[in-house]
N, C-alpha and C positions, 0 to 999 in steps of 0.2 A: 183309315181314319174317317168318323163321321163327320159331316157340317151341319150345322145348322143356323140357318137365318132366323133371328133372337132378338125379342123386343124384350126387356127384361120387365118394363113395366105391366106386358099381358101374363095373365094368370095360364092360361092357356099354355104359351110359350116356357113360363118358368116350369109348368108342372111335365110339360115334354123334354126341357134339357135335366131334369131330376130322375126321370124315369132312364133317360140314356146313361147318367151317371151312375145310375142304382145298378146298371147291367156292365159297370165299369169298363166300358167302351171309351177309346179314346175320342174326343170331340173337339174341333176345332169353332168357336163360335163366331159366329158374324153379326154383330149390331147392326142391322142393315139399315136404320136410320141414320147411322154416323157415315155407315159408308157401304153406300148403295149398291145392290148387285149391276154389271154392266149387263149392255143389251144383248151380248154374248151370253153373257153367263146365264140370261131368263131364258134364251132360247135354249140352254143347255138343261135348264132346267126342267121347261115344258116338256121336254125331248123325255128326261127322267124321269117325270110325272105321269105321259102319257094320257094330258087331259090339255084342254084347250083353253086360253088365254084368260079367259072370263073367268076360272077356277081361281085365279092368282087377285082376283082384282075384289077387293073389302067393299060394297056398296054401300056399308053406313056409315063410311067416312066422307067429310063435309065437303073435302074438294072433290069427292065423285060426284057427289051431289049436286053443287054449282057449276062444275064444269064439263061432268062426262055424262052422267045420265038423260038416256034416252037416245044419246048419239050411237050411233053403228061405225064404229072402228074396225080396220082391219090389224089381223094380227101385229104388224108391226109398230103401228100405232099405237096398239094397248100399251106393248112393250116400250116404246118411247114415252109413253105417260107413267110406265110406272118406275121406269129410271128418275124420270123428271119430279115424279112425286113419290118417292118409295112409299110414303104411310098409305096409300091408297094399297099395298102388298099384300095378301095373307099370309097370317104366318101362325105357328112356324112352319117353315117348310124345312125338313131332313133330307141330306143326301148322303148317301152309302155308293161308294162304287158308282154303278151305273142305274142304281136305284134312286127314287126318291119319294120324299112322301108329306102331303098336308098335316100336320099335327094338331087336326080338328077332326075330331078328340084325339088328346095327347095319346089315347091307347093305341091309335094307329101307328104310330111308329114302334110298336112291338111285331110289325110284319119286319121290322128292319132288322132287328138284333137278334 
């Protein structure tokens, strides 16, 4: 079964769980602003992704802006900021199996299905 991390209000994100339902793929969704992936789970995810920390992190959101930009974190740090602040997340992000994938643009997650 797929997952996807799901802000239902981004255009982006609905037109990615549309696409996975169009390929009638079972999908489990996660509103991850209701409930945030653990810091386990981002590193699971990075792992997935095989891209580095900075790829997960939204820079035109206000609290990156006030509070992380320009600063140099290290990976665990990202990942503790973005537990503590999920909306700073990109999204969607897809995971299949041991894959995963940014859903920027939603067409990318047709490498998944």
């Amino acid at each position: 079964m797929m997952k996807i991390y799901h802000n239902p209000r981004c255009s982006k994100s609905r037109q990615t769980l549309n696409m996975i339902k169009e390929a009638n793929r079972e999908v489990e969704i996660v509103e991850y602003l209701k409930t945030p992936p653990t810091e386990e789970e981002l590193r699971d995810i990075l792992h997935k992704l095989n891209l580095p920390v900075d790829y997960l992190i939204r820079k035109g959101e206000e609290i990156y802006k006030t509070e992380y930009k320009g600063k140099e974190l290290t990976e665990d740090e990202w990942i503790a900021a973005l537990v503590k602040h999920p909306k700073m997340l990109e999204r969607p992000i897809v995971v299949n199996g041991d894959q995963a994938i940014l859903g920027r643009p939603p067409e990318n997650v047709q490498k998944l299905l």
